[in-house]
TORKOL-4160 file (C-alpha; in steps of 0.2 Angstrom, whole numbers, padded with zeros to 4 digits, m for minus):
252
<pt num="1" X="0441" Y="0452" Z="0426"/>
<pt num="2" X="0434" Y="0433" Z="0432"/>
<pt num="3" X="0449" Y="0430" Z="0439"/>
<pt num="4" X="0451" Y="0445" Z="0450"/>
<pt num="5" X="0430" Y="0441" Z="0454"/>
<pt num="6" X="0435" Y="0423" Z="0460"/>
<pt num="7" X="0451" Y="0430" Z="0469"/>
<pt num="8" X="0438" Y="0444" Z="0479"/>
<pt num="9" X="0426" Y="0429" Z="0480"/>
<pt num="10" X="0441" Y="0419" Z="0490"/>
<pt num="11" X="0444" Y="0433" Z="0502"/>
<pt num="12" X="0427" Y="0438" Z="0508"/>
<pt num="13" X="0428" Y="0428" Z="0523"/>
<pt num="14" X="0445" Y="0435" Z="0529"/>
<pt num="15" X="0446" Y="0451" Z="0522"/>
<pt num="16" X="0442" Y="0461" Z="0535"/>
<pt num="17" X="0459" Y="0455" Z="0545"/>
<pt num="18" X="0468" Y="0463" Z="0531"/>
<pt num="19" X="0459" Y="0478" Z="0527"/>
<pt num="20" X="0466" Y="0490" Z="0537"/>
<pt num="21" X="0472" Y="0499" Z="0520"/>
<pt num="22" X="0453" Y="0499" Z="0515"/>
<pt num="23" X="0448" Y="0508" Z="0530"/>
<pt num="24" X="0461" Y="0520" Z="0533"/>
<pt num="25" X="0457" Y="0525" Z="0513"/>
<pt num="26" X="0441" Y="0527" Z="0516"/>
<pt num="27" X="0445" Y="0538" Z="0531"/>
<pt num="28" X="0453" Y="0549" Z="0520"/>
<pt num="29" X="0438" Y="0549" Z="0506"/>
<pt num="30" X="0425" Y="0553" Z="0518"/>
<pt num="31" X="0438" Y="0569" Z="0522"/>
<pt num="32" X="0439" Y="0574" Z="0506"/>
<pt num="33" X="0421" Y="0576" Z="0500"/>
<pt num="34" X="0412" Y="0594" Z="0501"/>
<pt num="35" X="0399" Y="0596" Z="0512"/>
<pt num="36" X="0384" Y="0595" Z="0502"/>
<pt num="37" X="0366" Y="0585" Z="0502"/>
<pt num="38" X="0364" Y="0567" Z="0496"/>
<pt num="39" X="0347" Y="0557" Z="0495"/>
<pt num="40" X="0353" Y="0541" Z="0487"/>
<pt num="41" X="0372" Y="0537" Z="0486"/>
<pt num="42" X="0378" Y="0523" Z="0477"/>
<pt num="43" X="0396" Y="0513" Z="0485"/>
<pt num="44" X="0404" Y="0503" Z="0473"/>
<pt num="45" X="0416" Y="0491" Z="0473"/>
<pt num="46" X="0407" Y="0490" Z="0492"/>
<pt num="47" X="0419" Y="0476" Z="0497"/>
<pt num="48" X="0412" Y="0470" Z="0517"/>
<pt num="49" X="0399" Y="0486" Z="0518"/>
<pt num="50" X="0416" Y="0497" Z="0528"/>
<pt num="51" X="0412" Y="0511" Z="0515"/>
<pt num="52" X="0395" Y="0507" Z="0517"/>
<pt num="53" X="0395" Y="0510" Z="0535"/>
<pt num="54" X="0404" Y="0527" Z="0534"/>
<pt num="55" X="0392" Y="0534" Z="0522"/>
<pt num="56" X="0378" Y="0530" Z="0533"/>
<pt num="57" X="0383" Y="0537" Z="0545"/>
<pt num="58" X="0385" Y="0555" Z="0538"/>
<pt num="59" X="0372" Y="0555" Z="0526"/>
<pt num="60" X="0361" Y="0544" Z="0541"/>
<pt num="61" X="0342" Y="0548" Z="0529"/>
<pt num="62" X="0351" Y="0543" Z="0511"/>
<pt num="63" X="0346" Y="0528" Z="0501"/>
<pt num="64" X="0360" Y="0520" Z="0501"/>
<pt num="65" X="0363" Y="0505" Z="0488"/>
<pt num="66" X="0378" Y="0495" Z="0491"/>
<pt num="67" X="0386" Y="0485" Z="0474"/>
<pt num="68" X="0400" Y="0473" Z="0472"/>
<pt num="69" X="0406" Y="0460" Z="0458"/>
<pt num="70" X="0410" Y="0447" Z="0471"/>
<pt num="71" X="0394" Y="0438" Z="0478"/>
<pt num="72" X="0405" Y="0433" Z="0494"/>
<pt num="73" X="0409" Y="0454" Z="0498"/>
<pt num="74" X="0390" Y="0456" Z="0495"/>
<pt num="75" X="0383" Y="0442" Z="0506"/>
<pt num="76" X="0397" Y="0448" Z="0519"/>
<pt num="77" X="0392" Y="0466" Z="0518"/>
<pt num="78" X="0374" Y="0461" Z="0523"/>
<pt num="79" X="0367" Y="0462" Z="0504"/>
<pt num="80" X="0368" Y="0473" Z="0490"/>
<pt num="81" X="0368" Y="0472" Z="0468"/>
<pt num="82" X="0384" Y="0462" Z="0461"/>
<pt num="83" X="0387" Y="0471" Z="0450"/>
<pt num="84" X="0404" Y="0476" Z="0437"/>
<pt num="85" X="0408" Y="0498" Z="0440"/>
<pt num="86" X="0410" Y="0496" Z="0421"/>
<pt num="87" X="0393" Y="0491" Z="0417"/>
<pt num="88" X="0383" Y="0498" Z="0431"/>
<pt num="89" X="0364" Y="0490" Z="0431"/>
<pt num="90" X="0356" Y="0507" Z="0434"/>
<pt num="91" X="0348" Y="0522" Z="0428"/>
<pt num="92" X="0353" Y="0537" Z="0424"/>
<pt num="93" X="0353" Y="0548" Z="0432"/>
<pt num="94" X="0349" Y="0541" Z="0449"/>
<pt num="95" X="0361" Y="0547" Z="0462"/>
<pt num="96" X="0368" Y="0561" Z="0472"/>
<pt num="97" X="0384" Y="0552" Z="0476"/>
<pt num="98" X="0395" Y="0540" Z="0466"/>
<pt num="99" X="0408" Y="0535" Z="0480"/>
<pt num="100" X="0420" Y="0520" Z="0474"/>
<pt num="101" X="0435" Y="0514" Z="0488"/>
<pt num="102" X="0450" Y="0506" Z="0480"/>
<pt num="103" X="0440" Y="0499" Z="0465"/>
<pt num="104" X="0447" Y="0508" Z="0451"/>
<pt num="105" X="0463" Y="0500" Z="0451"/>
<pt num="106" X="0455" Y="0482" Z="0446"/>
<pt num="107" X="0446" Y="0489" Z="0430"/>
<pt num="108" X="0445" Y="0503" Z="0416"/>
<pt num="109" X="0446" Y="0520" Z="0426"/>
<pt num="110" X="0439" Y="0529" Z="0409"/>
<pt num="111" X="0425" Y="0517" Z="0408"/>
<pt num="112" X="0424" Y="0519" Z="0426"/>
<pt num="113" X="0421" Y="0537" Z="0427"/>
<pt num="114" X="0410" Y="0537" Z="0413"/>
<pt num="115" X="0396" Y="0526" Z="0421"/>
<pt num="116" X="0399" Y="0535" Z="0437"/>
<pt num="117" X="0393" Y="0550" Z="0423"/>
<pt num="118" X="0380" Y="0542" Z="0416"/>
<pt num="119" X="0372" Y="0537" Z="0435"/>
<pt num="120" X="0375" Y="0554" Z="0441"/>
<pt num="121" X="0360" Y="0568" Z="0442"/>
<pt num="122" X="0368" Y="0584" Z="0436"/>
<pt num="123" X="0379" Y="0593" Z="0449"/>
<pt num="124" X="0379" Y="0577" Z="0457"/>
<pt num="125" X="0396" Y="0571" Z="0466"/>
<pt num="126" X="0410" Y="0558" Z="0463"/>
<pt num="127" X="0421" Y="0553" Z="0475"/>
<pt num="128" X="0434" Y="0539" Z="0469"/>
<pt num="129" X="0451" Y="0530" Z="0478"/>
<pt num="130" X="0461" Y="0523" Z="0469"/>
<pt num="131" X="0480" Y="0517" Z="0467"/>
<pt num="132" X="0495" Y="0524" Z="0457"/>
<pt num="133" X="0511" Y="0518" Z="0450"/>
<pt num="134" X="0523" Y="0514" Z="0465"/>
<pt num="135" X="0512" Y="0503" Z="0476"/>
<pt num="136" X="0519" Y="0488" Z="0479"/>
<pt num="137" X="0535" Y="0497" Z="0475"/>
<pt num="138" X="0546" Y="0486" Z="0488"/>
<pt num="139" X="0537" Y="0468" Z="0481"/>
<pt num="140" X="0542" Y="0474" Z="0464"/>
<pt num="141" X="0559" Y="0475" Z="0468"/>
<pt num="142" X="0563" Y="0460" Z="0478"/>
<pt num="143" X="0554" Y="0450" Z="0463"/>
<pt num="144" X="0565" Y="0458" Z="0449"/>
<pt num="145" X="0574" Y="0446" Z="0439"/>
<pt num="146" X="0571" Y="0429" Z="0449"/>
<pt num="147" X="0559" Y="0426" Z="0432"/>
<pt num="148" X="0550" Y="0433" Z="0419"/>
<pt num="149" X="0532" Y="0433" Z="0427"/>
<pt num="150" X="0523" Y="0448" Z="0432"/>
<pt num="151" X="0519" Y="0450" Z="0451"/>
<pt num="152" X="0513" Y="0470" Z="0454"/>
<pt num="153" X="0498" Y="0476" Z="0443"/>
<pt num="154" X="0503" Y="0490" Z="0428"/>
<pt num="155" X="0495" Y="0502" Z="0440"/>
<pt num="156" X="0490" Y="0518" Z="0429"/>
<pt num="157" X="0496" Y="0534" Z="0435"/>
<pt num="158" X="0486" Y="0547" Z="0445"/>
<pt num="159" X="0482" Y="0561" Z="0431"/>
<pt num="160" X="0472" Y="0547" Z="0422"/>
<pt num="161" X="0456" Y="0551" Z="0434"/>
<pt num="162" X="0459" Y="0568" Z="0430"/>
<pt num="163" X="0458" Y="0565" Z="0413"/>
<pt num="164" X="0445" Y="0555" Z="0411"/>
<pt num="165" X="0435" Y="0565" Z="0424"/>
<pt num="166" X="0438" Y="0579" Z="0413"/>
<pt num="167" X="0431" Y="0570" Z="0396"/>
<pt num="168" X="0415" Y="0562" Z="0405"/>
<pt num="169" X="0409" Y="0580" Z="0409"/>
<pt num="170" X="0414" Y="0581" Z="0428"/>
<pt num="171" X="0418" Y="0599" Z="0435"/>
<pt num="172" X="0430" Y="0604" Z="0451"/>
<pt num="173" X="0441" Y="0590" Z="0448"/>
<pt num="174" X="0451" Y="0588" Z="0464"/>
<pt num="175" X="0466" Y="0575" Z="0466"/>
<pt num="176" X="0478" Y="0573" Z="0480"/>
<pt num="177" X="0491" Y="0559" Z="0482"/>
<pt num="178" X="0494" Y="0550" Z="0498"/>
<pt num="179" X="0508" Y="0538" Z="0502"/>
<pt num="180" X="0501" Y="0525" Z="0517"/>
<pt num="181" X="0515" Y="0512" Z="0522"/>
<pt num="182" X="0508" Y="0495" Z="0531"/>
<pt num="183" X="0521" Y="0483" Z="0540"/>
<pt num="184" X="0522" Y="0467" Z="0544"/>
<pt num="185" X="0532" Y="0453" Z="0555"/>
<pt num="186" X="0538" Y="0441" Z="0540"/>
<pt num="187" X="0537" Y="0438" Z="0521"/>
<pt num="188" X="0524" Y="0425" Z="0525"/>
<pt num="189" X="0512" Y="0438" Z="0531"/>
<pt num="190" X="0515" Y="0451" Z="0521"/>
<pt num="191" X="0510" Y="0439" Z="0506"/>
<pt num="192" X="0495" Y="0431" Z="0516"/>
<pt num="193" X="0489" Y="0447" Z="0518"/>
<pt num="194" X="0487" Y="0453" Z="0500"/>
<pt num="195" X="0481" Y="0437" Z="0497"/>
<pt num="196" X="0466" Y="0440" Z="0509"/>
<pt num="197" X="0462" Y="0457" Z="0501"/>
<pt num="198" X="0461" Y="0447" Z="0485"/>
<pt num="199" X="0477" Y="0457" Z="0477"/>
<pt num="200" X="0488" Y="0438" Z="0473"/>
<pt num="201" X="0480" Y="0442" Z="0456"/>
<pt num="202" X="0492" Y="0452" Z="0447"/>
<pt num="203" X="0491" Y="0452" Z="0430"/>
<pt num="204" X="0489" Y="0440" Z="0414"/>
<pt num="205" X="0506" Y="0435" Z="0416"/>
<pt num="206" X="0508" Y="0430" Z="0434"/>
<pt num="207" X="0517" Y="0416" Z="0441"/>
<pt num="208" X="0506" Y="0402" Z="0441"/>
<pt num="209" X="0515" Y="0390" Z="0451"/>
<pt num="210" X="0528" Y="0390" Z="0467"/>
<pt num="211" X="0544" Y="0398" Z="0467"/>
<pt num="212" X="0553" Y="0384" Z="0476"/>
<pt num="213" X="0566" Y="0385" Z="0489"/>
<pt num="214" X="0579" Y="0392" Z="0482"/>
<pt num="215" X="0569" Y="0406" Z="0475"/>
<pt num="216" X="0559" Y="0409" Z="0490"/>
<pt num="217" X="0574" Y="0410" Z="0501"/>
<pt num="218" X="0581" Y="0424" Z="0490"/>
<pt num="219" X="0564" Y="0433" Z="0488"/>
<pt num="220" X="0567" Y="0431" Z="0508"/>
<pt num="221" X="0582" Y="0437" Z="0507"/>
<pt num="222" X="0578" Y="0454" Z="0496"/>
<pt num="223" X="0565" Y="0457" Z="0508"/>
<pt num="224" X="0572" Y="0456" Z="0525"/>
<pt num="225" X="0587" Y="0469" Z="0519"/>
<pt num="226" X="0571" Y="0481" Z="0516"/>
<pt num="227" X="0567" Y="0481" Z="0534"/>
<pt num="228" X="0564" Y="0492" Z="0547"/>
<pt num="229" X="0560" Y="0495" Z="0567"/>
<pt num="230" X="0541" Y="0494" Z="0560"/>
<pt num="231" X="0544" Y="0480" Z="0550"/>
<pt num="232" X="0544" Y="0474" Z="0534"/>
<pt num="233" X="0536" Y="0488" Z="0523"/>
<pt num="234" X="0522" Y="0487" Z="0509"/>
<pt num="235" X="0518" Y="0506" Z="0500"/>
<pt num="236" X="0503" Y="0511" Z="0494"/>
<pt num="237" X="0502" Y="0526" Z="0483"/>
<pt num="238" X="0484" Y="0531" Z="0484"/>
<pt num="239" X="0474" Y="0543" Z="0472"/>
<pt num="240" X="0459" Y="0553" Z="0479"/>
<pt num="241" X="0448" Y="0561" Z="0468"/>
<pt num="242" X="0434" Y="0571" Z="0468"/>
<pt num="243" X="0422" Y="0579" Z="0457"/>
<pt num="244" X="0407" Y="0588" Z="0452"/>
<pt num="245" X="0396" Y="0583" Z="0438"/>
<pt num="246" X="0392" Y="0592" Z="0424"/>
<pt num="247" X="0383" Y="0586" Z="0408"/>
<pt num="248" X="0389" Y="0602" Z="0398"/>
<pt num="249" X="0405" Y="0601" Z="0402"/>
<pt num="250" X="0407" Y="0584" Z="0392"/>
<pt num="251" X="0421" Y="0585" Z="0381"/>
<pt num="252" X="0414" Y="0580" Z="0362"/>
């Protein structure tokens, strides 16, 4: 987890000119909460404060507190705790709302889920993004067999939310899969661009050093037969949960 910190720590300064994933995610969070009350929310994982800014402005009277791991995001944002979503330094039972945007993916969703628990007053509410298996589907590809390094995260499927959900005591589990495309001109600025949203740190077994020449011409290659009028493609296979808590309901 330090190294994915420092790589979010890098990116704070640019990564608003690559988030437009982030946004569009946090679009379709917002949607899929229920209407309901909420005097403090909690937005983890906050990155720059764009979830922050959403929440405000439906919930305009909230107590809104804003956390991060990344010192960078937090200073970006305005402000806010740094803080890991595994180890949340709150209370229990403090908030309304636990909303986390495309945070869950970095860490331990069951771990995860269970703080958001622990946080949450009963019948409070949880609304998580997150990604599944099949993002970065196309970078996967073109990489396979130029070396032995990982370069796509082990992303855990979808039903793992629901399952943990389940077992922390959350109620009116929802879950719906989106599949979101980005494009872009080149290789260059497809990689730049997930550089900048911190995502360059894939794994323990990443590729530490350059592929050289050869390699990167083939990578080139791979990629440029993938492309379309749009350009060339990067999916997503987002997760969007939601969820009711309910301390009875705890699985023993």
């Amino acid at each position: 987890m330090n190294k994915v910190r420092i790589a979010f720590d890098r990116a704070a300064p640019r990564y608003d000119e690559a988030a437009a994933l982030q946004r569009e995610v946090g679009t379709l969070l917002l949607q899929s909460i229920p209407t309901c009350p909420a005097d403090t929310i909690l937005d983890t994982g906050c990155g720059t404060g764009h979830g922050t800014q959403l929440l405000r402005t439906r919930w305009p009277q909230a107590r809104l507190i804003a956390s991060d791991f990344a010192f960078s995001m937090l200073r970006t944002a305005g402000g806010g705790v740094c803080a890991d979503l595994e180890r949340l330094p709150f209370a229990a039972r403090t908030f309304d709302l636990y909303w986390s945007n495309l945070a869950f993916q970095w860490c331990d969703g069951e771990r995860a889920v269970s703080e958001a628990a622990r946080v949450l007053i009963p019948g409070g509410r949880l609304a998580v993004s997150s990604l599944a298996p099949g993002t970065l589907a196309e970078l996967d590809s073109v990489f396979s067999g130029l070396d032995s390094h990982r370069h796509v995260l082990d992303f855990a499927p979808a039903q793992t939310l629901t399952h943990a959900c389940h077992a922390a005591g959350f109620q009116e589990v929802t879950l719906n899969t989106v599949t979101l495309r980005c494009y872009h001109p080149d290789l260059k600025s497809l990689l730049h661009s997930l550089k900048s949203l911190g995502a360059n740190q894939v794994g323990s077994h990443r590729r530490l050093g350059l592929l050289g020449r050869r390699g990167w011409q083939t990578l080139e290659g791979r990629y440029e037969a993938l492309r379309s009028a749009e350009g060339l493609p990067v999916t997503y296979e987002v997760v969007v949960c939601t969820a009711k808590h309910d301390p009875s309901g705890k699985l023993a």
